[in-house]
DRENPA-3360 file (N, C-alpha, C; in nm, 2 decimals, always signed):
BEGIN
1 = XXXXXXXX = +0.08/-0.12/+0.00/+0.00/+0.00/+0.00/+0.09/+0.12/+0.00 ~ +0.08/+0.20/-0.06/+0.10/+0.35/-0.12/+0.07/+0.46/-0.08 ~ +0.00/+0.52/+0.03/-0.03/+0.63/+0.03/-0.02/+0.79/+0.02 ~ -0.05/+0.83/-0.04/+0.00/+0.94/-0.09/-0.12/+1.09/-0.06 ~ -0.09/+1.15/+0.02/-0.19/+1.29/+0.04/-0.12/+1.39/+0.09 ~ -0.16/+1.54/+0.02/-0.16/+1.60/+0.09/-0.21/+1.68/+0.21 ~ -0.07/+1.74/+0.28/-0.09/+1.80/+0.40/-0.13/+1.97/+0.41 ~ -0.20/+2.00/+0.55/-0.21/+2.14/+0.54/-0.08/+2.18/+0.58;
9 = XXXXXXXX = -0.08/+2.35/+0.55/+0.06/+2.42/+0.59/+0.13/+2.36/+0.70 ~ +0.07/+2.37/+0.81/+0.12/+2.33/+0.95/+0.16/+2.18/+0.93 ~ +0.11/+2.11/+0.86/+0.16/+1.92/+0.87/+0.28/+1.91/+0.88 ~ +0.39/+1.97/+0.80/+0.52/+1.92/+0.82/+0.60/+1.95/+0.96 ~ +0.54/+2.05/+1.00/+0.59/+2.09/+1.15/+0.54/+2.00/+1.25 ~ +0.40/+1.95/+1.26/+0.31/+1.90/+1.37/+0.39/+1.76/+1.29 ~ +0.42/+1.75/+1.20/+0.45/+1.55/+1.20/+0.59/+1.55/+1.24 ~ +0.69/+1.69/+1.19/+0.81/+1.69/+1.28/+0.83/+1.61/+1.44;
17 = XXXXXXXX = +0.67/+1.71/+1.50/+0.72/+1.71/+1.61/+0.66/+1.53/+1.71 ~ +0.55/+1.47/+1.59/+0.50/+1.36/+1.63/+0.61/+1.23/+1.61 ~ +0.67/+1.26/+1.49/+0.79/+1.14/+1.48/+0.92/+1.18/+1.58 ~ +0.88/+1.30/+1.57/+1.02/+1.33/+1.72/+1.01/+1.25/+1.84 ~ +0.84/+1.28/+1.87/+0.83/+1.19/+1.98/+0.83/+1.04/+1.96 ~ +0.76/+0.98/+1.87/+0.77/+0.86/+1.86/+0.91/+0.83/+1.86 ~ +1.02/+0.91/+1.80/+1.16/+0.81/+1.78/+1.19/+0.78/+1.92 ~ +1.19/+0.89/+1.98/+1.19/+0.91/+2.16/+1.16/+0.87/+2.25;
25 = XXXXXXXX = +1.05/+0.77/+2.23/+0.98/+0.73/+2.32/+0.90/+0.61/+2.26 ~ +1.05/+0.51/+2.20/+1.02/+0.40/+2.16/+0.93/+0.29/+2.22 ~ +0.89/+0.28/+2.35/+0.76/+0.25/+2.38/+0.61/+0.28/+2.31 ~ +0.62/+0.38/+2.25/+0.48/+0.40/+2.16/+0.46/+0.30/+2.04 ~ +0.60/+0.26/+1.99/+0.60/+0.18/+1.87/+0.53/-0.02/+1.93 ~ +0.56/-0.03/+2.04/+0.54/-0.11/+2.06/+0.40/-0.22/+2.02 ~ +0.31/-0.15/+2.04/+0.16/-0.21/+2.01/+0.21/-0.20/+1.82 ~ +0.25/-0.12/+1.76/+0.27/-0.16/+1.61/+0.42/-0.28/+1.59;
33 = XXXXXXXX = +0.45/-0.31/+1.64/+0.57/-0.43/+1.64/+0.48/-0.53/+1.68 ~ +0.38/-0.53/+1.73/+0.29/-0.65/+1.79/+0.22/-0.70/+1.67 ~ +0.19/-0.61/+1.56/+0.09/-0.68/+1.41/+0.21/-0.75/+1.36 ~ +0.22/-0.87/+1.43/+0.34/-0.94/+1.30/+0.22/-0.97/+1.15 ~ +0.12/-0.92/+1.10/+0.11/-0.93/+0.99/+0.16/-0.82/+0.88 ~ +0.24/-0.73/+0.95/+0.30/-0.60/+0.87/+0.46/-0.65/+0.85 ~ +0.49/-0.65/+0.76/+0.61/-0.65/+0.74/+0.66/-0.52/+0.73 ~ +0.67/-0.42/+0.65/+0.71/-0.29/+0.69/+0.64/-0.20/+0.70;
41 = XXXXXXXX = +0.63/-0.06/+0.79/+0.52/+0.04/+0.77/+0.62/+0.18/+0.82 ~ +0.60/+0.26/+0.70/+0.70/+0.40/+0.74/+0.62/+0.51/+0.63 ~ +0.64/+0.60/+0.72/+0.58/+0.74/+0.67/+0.72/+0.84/+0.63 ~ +0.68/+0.99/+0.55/+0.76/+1.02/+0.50/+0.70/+1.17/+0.44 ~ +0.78/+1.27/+0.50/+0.68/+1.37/+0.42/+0.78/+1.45/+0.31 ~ +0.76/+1.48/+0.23/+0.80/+1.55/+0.07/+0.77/+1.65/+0.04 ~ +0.86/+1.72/-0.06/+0.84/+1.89/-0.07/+0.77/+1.89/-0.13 ~ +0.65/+2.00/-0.18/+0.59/+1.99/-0.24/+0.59/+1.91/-0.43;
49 = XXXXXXXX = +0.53/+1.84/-0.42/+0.53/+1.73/-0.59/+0.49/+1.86/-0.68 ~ +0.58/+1.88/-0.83/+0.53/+1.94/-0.94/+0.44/+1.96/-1.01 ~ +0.33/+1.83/-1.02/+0.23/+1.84/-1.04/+0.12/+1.83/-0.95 ~ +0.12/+1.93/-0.81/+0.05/+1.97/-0.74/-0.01/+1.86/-0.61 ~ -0.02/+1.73/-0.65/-0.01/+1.64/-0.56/-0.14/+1.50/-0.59 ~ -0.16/+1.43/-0.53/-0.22/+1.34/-0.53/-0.39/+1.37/-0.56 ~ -0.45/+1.47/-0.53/-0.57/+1.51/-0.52/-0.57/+1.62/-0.63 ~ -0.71/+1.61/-0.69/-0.73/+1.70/-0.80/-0.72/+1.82/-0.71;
57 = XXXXXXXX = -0.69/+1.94/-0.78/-0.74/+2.08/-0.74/-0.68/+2.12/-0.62 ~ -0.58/+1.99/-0.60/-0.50/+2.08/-0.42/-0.36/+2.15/-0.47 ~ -0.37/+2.24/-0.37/-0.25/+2.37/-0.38/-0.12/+2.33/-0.44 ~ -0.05/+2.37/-0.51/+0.06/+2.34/-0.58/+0.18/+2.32/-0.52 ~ +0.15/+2.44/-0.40/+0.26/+2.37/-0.31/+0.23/+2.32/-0.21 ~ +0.17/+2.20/-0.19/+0.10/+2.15/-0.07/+0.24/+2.05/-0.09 ~ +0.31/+2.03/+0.09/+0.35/+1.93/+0.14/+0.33/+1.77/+0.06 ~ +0.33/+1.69/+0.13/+0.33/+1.54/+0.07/+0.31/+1.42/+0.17;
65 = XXXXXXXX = +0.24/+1.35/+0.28/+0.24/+1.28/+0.36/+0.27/+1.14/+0.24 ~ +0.34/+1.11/+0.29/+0.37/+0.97/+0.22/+0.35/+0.84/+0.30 ~ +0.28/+0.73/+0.26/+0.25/+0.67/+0.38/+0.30/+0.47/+0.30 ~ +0.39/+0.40/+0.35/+0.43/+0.29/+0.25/+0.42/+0.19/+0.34 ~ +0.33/+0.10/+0.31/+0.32/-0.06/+0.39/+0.34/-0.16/+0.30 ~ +0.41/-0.24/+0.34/+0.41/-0.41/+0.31/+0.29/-0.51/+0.47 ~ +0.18/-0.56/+0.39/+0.14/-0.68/+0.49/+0.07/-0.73/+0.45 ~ +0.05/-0.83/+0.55/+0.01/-0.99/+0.51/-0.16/-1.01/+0.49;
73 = XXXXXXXX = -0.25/-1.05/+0.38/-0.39/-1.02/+0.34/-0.43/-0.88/+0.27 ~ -0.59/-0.89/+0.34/-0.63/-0.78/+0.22/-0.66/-0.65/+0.26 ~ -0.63/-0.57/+0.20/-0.61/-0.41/+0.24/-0.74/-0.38/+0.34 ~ -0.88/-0.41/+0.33/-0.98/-0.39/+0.44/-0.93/-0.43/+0.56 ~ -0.92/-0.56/+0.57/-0.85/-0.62/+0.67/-0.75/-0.54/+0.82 ~ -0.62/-0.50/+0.72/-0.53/-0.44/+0.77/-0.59/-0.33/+0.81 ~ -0.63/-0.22/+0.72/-0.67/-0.13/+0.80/-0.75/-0.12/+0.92 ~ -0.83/-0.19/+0.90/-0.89/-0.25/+1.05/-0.81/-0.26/+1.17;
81 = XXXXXXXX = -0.74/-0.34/+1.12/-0.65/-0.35/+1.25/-0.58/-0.25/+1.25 ~ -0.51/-0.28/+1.20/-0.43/-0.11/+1.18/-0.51/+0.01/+1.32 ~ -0.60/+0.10/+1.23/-0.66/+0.16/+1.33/-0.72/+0.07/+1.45 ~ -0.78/+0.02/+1.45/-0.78/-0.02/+1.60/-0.69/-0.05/+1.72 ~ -0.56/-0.09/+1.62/-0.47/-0.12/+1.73/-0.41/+0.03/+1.78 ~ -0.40/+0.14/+1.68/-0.29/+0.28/+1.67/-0.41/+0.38/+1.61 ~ -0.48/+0.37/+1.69/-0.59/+0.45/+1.70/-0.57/+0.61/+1.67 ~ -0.54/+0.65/+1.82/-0.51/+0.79/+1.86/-0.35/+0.81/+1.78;
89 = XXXXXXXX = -0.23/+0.73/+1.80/-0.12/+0.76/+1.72/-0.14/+0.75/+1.56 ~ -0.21/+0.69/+1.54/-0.27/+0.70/+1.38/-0.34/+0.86/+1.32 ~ -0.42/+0.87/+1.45/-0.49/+1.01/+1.42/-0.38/+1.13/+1.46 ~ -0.29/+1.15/+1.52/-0.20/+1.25/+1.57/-0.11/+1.24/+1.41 ~ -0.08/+1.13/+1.35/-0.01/+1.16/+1.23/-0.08/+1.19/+1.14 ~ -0.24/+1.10/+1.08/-0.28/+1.16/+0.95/-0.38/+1.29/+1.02 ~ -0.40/+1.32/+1.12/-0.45/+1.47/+1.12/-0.38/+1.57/+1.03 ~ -0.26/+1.57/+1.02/-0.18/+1.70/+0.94/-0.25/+1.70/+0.77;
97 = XXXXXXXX = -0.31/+1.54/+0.74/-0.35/+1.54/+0.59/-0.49/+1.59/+0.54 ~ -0.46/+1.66/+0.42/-0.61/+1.73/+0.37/-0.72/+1.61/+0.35 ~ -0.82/+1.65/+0.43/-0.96/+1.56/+0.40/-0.93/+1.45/+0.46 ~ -0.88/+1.40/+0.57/-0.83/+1.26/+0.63/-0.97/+1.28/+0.77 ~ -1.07/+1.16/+0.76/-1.16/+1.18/+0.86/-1.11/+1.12/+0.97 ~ -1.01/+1.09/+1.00/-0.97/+1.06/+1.14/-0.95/+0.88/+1.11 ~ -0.94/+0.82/+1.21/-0.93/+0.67/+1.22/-1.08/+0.61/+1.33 ~ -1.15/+0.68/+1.41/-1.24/+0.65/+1.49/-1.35/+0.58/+1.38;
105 = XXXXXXXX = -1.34/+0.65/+1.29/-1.48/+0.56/+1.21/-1.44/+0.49/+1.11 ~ -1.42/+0.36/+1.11/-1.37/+0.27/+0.98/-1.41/+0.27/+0.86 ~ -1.53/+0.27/+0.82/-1.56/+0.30/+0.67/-1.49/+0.42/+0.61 ~ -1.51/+0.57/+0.66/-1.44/+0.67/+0.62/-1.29/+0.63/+0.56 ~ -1.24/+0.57/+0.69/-1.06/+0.58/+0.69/-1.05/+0.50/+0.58 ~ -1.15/+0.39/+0.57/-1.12/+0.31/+0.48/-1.07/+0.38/+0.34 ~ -1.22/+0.42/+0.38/-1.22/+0.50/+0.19/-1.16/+0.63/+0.15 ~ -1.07/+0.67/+0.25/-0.98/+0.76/+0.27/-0.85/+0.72/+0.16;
113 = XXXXXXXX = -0.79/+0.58/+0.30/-0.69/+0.55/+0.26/-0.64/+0.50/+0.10 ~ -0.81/+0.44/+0.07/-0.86/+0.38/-0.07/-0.82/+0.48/-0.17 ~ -0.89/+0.59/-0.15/-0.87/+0.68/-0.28/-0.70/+0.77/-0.23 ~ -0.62/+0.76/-0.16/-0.54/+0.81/-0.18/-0.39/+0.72/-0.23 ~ -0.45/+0.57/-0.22/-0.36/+0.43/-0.22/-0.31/+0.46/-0.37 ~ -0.20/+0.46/-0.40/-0.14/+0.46/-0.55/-0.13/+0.33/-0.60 ~ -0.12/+0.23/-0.50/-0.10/+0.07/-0.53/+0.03/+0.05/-0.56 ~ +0.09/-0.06/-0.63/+0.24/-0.08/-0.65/+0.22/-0.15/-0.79;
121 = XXXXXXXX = +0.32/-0.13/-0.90/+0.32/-0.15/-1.00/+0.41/-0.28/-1.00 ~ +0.55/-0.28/-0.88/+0.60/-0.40/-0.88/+0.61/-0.41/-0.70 ~ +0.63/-0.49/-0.69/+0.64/-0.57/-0.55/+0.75/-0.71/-0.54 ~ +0.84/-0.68/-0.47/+0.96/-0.79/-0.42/+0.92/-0.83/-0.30 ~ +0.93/-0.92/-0.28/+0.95/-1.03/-0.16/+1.06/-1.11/-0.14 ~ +1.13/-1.12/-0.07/+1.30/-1.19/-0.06/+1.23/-1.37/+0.00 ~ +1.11/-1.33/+0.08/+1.02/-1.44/+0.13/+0.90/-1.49/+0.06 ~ +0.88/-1.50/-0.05/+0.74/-1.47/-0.10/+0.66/-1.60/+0.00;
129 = XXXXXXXX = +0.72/-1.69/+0.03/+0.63/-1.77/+0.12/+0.59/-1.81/+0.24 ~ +0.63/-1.66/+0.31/+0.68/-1.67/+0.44/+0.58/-1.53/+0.48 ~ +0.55/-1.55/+0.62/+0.48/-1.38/+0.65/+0.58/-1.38/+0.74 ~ +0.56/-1.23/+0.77/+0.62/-1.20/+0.89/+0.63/-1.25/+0.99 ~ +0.52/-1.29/+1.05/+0.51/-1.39/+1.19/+0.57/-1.49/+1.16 ~ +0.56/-1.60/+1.05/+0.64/-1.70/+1.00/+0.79/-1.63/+1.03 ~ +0.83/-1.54/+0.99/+0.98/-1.55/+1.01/+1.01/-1.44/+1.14 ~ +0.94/-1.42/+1.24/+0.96/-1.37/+1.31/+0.98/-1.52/+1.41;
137 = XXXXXXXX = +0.89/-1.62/+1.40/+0.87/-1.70/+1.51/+1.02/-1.82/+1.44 ~ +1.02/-1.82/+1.30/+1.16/-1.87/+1.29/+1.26/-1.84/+1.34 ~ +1.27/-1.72/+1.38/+1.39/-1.64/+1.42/+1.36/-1.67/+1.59 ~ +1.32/-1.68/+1.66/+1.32/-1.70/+1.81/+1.28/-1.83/+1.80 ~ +1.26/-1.91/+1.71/+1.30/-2.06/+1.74/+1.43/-2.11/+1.73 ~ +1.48/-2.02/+1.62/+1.66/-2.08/+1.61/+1.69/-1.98/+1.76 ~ +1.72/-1.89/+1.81/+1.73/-1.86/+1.92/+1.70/-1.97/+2.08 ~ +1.60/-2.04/+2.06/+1.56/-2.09/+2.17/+1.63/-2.27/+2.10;
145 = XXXXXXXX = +1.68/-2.30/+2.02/+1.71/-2.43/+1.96/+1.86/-2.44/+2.02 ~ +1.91/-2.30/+1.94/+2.05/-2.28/+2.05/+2.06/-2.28/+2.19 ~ +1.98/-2.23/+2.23/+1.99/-2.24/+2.39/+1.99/-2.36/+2.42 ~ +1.90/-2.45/+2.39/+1.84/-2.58/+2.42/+1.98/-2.67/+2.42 ~ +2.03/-2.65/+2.29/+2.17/-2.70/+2.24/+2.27/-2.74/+2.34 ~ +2.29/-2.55/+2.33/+2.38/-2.58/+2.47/+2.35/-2.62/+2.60 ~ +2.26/-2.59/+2.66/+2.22/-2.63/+2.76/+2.18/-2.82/+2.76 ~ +2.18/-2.88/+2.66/+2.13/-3.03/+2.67/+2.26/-3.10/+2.64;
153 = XXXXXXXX = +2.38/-3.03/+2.62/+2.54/-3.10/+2.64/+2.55/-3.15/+2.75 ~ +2.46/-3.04/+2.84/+2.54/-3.09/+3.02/+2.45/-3.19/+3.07 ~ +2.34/-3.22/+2.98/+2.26/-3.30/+3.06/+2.29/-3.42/+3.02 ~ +2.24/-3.54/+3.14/+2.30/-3.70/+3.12/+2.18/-3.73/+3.05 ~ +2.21/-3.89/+2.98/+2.14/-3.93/+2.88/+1.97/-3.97/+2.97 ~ +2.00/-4.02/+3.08/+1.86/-4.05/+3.15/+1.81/-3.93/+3.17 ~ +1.83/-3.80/+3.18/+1.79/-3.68/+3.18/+1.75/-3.58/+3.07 ~ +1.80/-3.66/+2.95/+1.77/-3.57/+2.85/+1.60/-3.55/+2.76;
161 = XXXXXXXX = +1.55/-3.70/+2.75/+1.40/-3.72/+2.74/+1.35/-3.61/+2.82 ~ +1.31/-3.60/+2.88/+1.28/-3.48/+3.01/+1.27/-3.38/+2.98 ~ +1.38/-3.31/+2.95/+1.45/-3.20/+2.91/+1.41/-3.19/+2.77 ~ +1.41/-3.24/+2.66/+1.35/-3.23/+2.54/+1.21/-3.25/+2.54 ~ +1.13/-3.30/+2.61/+1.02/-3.26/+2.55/+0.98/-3.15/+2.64 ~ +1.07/-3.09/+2.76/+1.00/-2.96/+2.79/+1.03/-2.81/+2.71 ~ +1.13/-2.87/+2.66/+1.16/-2.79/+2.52/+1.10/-2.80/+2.41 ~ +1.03/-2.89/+2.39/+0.94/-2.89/+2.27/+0.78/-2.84/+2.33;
169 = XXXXXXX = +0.77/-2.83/+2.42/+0.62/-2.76/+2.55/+0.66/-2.64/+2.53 ~ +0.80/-2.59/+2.48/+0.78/-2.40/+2.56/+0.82/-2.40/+2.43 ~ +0.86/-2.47/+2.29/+0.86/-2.37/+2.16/+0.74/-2.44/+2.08 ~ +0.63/-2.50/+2.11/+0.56/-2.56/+2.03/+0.48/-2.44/+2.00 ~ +0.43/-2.32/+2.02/+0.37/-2.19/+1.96/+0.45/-2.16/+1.87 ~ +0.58/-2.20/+1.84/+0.65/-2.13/+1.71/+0.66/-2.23/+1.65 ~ +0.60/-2.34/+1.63/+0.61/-2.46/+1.47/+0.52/-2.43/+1.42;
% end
């Protein structure tokens, strides 16, 4: 997903000062690192575009909110969650954008985000058959396999049954 709208005068100052805080207070990111169906989501604001911007008839030199996701299903979907999960931090960033009805009412945002979505003409995947959560939970299973590893050298052979299947009890949510 693509998003592309313009902002009022004030947007690039007020999103200055919202990504300031979010870099700052890497706690706020938290609840968005929890959608492992997102593989990447970053915003981006641009000097005013030449040909005036994404919307017919908006100011020529209107700013540029740029908005770029990679994730897993279908764009209704996501946004759903999306806004529900990053509600109010969703609305503190696309407030700065012209004609953005907020995130509190989902049909709107929908068809917000809809008519400003440019779509992607190509799309890479280094995983095409993997989601995020797939390779997030790969990754803390090689993490916890190693552990296991080392830790099952020291154990004797009548002790190791034991020990492996309580290891297979605490990573069985990641197969």
């Amino acid at each position: 997903m693509t998003v592309v709208c313009p902002v009022h005068r004030w947007g690039p100052l007020q999103l200055g000062l919202v990504f300031s805080v979010i870099h700052l207070v890497p706690a706020l990111l938290r609840k968005l690192r929890r959608l492992s169906f997102i593989d990447y989501a970053g915003w981006g604001v641009t000097d005013p575009l030449p040909w005036g911007g994404p919307v017919p008839g908006a100011r020529r030199q209107a700013n540029t909110l740029v908005f770029i996701s990679n994730f897993d299903g279908g764009r209704d979907e996501y946004l759903a969650e999306f806004a529900e999960a990053l509600r109010v931090r969703l609305g503190l960033v696309w407030l700065s954008s012209v004609g953005f009805p907020g995130p509190f009412r989902l049909t709107p945002f929908q068809r917000s985000a809809t008519m400003y979505d440019y779509g992607a003409d190509h799309y890479y995947a280094a995983r095409p058959t993997a989601t995020a959560t797939d390779i997030t939970r790969a990754l803390e299973l090689e993490r916890s396999l190693l552990t296991f590893r080392a830790e099952a050298a020291a154990v004797d052979a009548d002790a190791f049954p034991e020990r492996f299947h309580r290891f297979l009890s605490e990573v069985q949510r990641l197969l």
